[in-house]
C-alpha positions as CSV (number, residue, x, y, z in Angstrom):
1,X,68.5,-117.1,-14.4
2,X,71.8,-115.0,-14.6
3,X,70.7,-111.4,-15.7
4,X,73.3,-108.9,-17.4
5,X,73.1,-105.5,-16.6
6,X,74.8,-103.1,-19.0
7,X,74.3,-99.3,-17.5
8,X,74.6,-96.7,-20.0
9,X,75.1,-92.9,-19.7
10,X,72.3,-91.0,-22.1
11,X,72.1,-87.1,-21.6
12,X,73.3,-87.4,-18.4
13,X,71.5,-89.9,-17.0
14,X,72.0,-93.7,-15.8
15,X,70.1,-96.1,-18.0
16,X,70.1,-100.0,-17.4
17,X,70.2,-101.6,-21.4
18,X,69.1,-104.9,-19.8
19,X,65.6,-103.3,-18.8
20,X,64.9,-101.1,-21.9
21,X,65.1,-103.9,-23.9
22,X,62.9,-106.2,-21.9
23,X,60.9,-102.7,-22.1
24,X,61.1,-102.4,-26.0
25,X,59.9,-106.8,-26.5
26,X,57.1,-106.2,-23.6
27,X,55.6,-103.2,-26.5
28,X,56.6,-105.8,-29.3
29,X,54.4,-108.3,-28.0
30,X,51.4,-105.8,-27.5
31,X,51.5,-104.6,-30.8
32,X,51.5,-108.3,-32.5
33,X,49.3,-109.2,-30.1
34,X,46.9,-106.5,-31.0
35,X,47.4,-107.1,-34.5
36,X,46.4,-110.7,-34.2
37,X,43.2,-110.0,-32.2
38,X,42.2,-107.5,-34.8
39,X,43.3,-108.4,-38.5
40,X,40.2,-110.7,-38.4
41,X,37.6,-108.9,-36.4
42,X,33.8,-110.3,-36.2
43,X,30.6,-110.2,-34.7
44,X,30.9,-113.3,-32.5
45,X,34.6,-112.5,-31.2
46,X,36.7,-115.5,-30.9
47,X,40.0,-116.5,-29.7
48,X,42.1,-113.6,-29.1
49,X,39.8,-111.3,-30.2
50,X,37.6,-112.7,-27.3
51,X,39.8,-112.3,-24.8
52,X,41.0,-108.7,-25.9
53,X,37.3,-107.5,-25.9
54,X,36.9,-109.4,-22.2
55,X,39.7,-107.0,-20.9
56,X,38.5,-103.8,-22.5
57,X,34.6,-104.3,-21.5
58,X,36.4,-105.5,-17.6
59,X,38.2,-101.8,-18.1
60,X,35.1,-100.0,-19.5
61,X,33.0,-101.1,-16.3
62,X,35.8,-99.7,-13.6
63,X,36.4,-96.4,-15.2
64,X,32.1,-96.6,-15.5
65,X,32.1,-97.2,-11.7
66,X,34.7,-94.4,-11.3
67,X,34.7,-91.7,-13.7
68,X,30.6,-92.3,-15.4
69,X,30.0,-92.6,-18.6
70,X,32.3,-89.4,-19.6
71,X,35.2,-91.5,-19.2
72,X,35.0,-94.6,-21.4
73,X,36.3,-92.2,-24.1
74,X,39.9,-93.0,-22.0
75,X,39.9,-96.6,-22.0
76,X,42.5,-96.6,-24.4
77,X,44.7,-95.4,-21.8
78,X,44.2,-97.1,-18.9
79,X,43.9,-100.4,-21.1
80,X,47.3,-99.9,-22.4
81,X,48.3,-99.5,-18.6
82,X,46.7,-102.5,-17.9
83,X,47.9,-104.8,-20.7
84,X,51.5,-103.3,-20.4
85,X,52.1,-104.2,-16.5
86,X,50.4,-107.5,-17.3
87,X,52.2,-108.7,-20.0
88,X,55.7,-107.1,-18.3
89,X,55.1,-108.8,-15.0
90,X,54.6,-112.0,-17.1
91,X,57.8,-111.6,-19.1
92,X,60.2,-112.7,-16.3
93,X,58.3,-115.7,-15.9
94,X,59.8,-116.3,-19.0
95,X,64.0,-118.1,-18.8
96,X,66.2,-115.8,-20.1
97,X,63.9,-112.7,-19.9
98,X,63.4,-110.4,-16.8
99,X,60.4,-108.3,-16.1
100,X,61.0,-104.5,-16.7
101,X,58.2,-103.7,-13.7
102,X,61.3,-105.6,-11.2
103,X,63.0,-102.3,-12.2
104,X,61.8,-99.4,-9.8
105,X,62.4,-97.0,-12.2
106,X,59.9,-98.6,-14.9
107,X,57.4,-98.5,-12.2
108,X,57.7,-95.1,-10.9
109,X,57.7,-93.7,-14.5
110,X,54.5,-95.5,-15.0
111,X,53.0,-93.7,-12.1
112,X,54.2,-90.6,-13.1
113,X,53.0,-91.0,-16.2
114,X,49.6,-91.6,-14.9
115,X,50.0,-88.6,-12.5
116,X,50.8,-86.3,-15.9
117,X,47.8,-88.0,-17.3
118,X,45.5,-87.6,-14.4
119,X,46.2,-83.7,-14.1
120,X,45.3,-83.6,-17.9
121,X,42.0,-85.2,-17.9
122,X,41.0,-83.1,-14.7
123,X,42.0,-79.9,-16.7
124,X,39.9,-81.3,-19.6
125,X,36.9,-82.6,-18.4
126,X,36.7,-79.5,-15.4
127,X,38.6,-76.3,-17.0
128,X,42.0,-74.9,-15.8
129,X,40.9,-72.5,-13.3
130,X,38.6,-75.2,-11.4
131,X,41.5,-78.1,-11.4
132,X,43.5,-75.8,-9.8
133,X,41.1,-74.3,-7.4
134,X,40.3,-78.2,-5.7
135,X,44.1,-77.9,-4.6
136,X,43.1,-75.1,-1.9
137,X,39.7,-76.5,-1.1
138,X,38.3,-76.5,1.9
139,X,41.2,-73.9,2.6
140,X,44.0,-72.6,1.3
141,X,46.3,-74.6,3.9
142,X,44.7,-77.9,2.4
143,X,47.4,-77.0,-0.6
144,X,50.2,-79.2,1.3
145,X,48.0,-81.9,1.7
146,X,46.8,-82.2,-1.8
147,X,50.3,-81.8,-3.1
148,X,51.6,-83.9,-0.7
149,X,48.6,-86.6,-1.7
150,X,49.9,-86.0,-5.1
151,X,53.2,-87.4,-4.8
152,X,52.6,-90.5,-2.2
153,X,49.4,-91.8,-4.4
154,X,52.3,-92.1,-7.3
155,X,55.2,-93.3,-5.1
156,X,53.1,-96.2,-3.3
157,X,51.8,-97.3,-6.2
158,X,55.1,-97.8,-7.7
159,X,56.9,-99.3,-4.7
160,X,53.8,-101.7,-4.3
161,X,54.1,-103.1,-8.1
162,X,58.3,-103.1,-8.2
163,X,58.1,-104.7,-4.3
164,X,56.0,-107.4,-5.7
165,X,57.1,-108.3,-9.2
166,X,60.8,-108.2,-7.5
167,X,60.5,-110.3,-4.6
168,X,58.8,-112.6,-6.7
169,X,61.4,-113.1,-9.3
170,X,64.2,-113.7,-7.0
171,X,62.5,-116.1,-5.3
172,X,61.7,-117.9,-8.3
173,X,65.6,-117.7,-8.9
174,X,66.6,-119.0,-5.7
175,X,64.1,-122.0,-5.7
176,X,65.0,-122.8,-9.1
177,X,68.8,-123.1,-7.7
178,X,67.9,-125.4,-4.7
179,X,64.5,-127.7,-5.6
180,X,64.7,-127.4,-9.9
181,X,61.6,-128.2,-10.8
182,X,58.8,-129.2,-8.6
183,X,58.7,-126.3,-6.0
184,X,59.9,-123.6,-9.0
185,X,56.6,-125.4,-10.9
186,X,54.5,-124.2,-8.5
187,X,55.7,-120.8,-7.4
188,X,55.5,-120.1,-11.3
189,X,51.3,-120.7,-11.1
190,X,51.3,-118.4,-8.0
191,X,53.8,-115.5,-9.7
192,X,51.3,-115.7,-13.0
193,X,48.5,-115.1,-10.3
194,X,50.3,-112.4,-8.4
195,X,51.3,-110.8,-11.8
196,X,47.6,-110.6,-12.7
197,X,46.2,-109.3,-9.7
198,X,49.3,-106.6,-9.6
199,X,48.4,-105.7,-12.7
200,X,44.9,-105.1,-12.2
201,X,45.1,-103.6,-8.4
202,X,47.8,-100.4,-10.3
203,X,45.4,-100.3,-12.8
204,X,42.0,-100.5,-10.5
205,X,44.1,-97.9,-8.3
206,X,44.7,-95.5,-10.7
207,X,41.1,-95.0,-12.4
208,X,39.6,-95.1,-8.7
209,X,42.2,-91.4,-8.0
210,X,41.7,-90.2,-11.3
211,X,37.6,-90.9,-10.8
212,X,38.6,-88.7,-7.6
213,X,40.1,-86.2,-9.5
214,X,38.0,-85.4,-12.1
215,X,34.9,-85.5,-10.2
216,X,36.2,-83.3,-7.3
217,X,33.8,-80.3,-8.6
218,X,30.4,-82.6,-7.7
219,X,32.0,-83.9,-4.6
């Protein structure tokens, strides 16, 4: 598929239009998707509603494993993750679309926004004073490493999901040039299982360190 890519200046920075909008229909979908698993909800889920409630109660049982019971309250968050990279690593699959997660950017602002998010629930669930005071546990010196822990959990993360997602979309192109159907046909089933498991390993990643986080004081 031939992608445009119109780069913008906004306040200074370097935005690709291409991506944001692929960004904005990846949240369109979410919300109408949401909207159709719950204008009808029941008892005995069916349907959508089903499969919605499968994913949550798959969610609820990692940040369980990670973060106890005290954490379910934020399986709104890391659901959101979760559906988001899914449903954006799926996009691309898509002719004519592109997946925003093939955009390093996307994916490093997800991790960062988990990072911001991860702080916050330590602070929350532990206080201010003992957050901070984990950073220079054992010693004080152990600061650079916690830091520096701090900002490769993020980065790896990030490069692991765009690496991925990218390398499977051009491949996808380039088959699609040469073989046209056959071979493109069955890299698509692979790419919608790589996509999934993508999805969940950021999103099993990210409840495991904030599980680590948060609990710190017990450990």
């Amino acid at each position: 598929m031939e992608i445009s890519h119109n780069i913008i200046s906004l306040f200074g920075l370097q935005v690709d239009l291409w991506i944001a909008i692929m960004t904005w229909i990846v949240m369109g979908i979410l919300i109408v998707i949401s909207w159709l698993a719950t204008r009808h909800l029941s008892w005995i889920p069916k349907g959508m509603q089903n499969l919605l409630e499968l994913a949550v109660e798959y969610i609820e049982n990692l940040i369980r494993g990670s973060m106890g019971e005290a954490g379910i309250k934020y399986t709104y968050f890391f659901g959101s993750l979760f559906l988001f990279i899914l449903v954006a690593n799926m996009l691309g699959l898509v002719p004519g679309f592109s997946s925003p997660t093939r955009d390093l950017s996307v994916t490093v602002c997800l991790a960062v926004l988990w990072v911001f998010w991860m702080e916050y629930i330590g602070i929350r669930e532990n206080g201010l004073k003992a957050h901070l005071k984990h950073y220079i546990e054992p010693l004080p010196p152990f600061i650079v490493v916690h830091l520096l822990d701090l900002f490769t959990r993020p980065l790896t993360l990030s490069m692991r999901l765009f690496a991925n997602i990218f390398a499977g979309e051009i491949l996808l192109e380039k088959l699609t040039e040469i073989f046209r159907l056959i071979v493109p046909s069955v890299w698509i089933v692979m790419s919608i299982m790589i996509g999934a498991i993508q999805a969940l390993i950021f999103t099993i990643l990210t409840v495991s360190y904030t599980g680590i986080s948060v609990s710190h004081e017990d450990n």
